[in-house]
MIBA-736307 format. One line per field, with one value per atom (N, C-alpha, C): x, y, z; residue number from 1; residue in three letters; atom name. Coordinates in nm, 4 decimals, padded with zeros to 6 digits. Each point is the difference from the previous one (the first is absolute). Example, Ala and Ser with C-alpha at 12.3 -4.5 7.8 and 13.67 -1.06 7.14 Angstrom:
<kolfis>
u = c(01.3190,-00.0890,00.0900,-00.0350,00.0820,-00.0770)
v = c(-00.5690,00.1190,00.1200,00.1050,00.1190,00.1090)
w = c(00.7800,00.0000,00.0000,-00.0720,00.0060,00.0730)
num = c(1,1,1,2,2,2)
residu = c(ALA,ALA,ALA,SER,SER,SER)
atome = c(N,CA,C,N,CA,C)
</kolfis>
This chain:
<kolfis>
u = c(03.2700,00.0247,00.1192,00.1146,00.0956,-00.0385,-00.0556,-00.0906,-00.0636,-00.0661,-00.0935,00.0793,00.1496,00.0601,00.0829,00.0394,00.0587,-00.0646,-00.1477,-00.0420,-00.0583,00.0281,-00.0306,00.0963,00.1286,00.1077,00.0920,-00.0678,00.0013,00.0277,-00.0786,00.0383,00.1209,-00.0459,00.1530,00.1367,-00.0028,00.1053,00.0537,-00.0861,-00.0176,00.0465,-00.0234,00.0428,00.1335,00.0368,00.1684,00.0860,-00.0523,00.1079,00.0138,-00.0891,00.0141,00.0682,-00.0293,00.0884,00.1091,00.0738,00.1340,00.0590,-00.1190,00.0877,00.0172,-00.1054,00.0588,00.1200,00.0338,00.0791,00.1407,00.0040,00.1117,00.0115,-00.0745,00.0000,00.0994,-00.0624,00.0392,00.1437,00.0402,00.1591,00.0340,-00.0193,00.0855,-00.0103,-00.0513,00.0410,00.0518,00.0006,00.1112,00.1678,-00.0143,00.1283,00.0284,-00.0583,00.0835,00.0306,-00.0677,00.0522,00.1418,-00.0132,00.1350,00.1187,-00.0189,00.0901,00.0502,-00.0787,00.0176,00.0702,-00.0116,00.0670,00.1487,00.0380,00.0857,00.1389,-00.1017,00.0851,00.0165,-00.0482,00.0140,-00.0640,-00.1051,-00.1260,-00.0650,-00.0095,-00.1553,00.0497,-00.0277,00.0327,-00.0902,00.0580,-00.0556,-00.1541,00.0309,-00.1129,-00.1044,-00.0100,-00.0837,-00.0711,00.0967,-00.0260,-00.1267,00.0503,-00.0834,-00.1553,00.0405,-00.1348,-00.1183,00.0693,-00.0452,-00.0758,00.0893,-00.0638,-00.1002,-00.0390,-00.0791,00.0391,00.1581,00.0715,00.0519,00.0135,00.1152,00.1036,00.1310,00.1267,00.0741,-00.0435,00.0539,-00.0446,-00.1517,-00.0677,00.0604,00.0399,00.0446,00.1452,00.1223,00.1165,-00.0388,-00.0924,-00.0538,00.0273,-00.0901,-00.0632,00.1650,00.0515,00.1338,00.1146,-00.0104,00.0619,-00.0380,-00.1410,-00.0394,-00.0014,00.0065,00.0258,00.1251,00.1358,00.1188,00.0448,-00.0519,00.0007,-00.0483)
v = c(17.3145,-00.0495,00.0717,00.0057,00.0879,00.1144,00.0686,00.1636,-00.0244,-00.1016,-00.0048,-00.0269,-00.0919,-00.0161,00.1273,00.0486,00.1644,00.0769,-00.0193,00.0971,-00.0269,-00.1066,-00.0852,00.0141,00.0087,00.0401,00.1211,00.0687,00.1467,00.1346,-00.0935,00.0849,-00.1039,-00.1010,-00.0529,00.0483,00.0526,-00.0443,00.2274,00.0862,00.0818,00.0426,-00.0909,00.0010,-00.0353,-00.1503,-00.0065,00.1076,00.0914,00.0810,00.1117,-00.0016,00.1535,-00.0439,-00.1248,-00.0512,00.0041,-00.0499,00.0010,00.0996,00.1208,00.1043,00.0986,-00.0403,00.0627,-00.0841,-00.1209,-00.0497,00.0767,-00.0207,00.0628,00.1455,00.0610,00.1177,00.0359,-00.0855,00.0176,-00.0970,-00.1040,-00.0192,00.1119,00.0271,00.1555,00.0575,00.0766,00.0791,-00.0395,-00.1499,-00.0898,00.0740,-00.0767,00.0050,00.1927,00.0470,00.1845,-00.0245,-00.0436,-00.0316,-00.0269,-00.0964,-00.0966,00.0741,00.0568,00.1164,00.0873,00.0955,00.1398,-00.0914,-00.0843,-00.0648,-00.0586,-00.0592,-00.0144,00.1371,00.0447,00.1329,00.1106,-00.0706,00.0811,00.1326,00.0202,00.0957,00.0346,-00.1515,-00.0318,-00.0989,00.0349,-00.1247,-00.0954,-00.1487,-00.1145,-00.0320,00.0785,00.0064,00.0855,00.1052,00.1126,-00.1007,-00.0533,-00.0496,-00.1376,-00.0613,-00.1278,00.0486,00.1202,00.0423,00.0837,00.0041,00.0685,-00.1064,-00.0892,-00.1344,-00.0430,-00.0061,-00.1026,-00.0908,-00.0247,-00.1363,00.0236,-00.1045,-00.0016,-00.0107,00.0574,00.0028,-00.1471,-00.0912,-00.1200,00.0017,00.0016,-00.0647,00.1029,00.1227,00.1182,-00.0712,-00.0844,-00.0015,-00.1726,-00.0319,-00.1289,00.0312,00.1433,00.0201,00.0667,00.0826,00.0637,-00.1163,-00.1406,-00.0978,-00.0507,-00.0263,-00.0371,00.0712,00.1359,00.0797,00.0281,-00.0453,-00.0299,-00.1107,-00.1180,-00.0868,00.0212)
w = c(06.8337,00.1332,00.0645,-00.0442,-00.0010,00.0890,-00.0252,-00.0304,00.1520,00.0012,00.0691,00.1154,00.0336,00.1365,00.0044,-00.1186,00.0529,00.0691,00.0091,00.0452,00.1705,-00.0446,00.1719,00.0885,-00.0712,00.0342,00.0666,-00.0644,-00.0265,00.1156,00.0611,00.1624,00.0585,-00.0056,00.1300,-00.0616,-00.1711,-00.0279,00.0217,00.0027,00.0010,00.1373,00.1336,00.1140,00.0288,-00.0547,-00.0169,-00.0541,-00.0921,-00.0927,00.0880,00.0773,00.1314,00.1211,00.0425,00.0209,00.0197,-00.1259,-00.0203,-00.0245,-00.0651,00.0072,00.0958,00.1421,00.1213,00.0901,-00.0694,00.0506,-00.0710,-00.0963,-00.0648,00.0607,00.0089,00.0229,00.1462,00.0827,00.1341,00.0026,-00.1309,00.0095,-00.0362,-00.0869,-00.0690,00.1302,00.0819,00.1189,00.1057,00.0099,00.0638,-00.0292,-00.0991,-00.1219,-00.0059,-00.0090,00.0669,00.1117,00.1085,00.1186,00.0202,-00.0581,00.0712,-00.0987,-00.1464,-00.0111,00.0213,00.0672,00.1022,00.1001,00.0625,00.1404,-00.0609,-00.1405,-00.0569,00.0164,-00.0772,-00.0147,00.1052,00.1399,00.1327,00.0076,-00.0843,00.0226,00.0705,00.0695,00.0585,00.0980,00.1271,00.1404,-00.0203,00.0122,-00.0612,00.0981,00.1501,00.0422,-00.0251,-00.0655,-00.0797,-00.0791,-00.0986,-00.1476,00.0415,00.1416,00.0052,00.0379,00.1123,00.0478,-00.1744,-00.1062,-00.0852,-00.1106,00.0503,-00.0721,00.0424,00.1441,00.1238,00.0258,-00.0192,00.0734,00.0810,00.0657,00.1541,-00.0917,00.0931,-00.0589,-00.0625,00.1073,-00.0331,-00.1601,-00.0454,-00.1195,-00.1336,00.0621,-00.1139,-00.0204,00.1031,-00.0424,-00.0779,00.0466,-00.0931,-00.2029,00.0256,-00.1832,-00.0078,00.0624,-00.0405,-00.0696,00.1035,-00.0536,-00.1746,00.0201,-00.1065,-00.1281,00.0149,-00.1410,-00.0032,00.1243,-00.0692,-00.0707,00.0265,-00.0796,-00.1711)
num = c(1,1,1,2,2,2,3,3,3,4,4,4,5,5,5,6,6,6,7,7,7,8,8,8,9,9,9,10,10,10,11,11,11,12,12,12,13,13,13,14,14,14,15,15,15,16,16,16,17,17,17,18,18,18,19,19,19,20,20,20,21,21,21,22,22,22,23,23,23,24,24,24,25,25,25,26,26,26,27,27,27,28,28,28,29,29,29,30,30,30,31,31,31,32,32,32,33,33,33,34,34,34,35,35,35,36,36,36,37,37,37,38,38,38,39,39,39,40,40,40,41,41,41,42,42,42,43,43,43,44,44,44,45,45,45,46,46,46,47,47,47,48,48,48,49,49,49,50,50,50,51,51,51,52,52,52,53,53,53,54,54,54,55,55,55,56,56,56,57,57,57,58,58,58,59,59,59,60,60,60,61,61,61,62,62,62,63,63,63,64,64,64,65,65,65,66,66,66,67,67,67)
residu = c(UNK,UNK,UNK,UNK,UNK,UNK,UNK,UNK,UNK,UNK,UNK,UNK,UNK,UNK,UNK,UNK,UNK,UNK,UNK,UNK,UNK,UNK,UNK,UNK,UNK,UNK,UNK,UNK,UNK,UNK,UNK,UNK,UNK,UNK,UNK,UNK,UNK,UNK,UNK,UNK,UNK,UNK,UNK,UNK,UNK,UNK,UNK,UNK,UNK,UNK,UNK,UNK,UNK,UNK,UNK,UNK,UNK,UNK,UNK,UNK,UNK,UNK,UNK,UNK,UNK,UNK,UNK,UNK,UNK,UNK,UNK,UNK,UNK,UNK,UNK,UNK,UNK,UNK,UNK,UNK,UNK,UNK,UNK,UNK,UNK,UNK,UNK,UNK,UNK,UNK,UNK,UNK,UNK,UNK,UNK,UNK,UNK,UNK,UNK,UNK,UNK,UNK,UNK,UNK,UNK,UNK,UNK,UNK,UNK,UNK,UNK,UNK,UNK,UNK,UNK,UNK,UNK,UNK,UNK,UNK,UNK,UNK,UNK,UNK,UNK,UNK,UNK,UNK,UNK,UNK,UNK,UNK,UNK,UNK,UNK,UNK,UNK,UNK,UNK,UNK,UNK,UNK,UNK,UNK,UNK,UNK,UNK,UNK,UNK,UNK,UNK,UNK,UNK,UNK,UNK,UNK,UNK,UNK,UNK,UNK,UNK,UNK,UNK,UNK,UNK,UNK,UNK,UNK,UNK,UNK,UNK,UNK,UNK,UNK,UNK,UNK,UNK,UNK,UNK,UNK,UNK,UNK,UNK,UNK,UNK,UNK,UNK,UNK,UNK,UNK,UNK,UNK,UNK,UNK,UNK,UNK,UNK,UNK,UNK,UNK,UNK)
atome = c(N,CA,C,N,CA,C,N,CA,C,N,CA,C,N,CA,C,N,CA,C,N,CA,C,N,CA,C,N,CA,C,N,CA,C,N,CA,C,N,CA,C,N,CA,C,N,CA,C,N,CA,C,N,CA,C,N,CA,C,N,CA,C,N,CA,C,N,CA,C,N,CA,C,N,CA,C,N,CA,C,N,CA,C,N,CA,C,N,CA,C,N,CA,C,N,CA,C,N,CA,C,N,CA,C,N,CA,C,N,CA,C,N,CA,C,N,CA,C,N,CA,C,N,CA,C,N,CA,C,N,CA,C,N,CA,C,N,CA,C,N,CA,C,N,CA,C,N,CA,C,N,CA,C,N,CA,C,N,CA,C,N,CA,C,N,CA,C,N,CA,C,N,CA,C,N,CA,C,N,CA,C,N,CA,C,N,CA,C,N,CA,C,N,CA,C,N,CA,C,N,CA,C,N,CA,C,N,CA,C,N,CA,C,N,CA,C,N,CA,C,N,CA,C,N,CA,C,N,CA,C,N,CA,C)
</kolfis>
């Protein structure tokens, strides 16, 4: 039975893991972002337009990965 809901399973759970790992993916290029803009690389308005955020929502995540 086991066997049998893994496999029923199998795709939704196959869809979450891509998922999450385009989610991760696209923090990680967040997270360079708001480093290059740290370290005065990169104008914080470059960095937001590179993200697809408005500036307000980029100094939002900048807050949040100083915390």
């Amino acid at each position: 039975m086991c066997e049998a809901l893994r496999e029923l399973m199998k795709e939704e759970i196959e869809e979450e893991l891509k998922k999450n790992r385009e989610q991760g993916i696209e923090q990680g290029r967040i997270n360079q972002l708001i480093d290059l803009v740290m370290q005065n690389l990169l104008p914080i308005e470059t960095a937001a337009q590179c993200a697809k955020m408005t500036l307000d929502e980029f100094k939002v995540a900048m807050e949040k990965k100083e915390n």
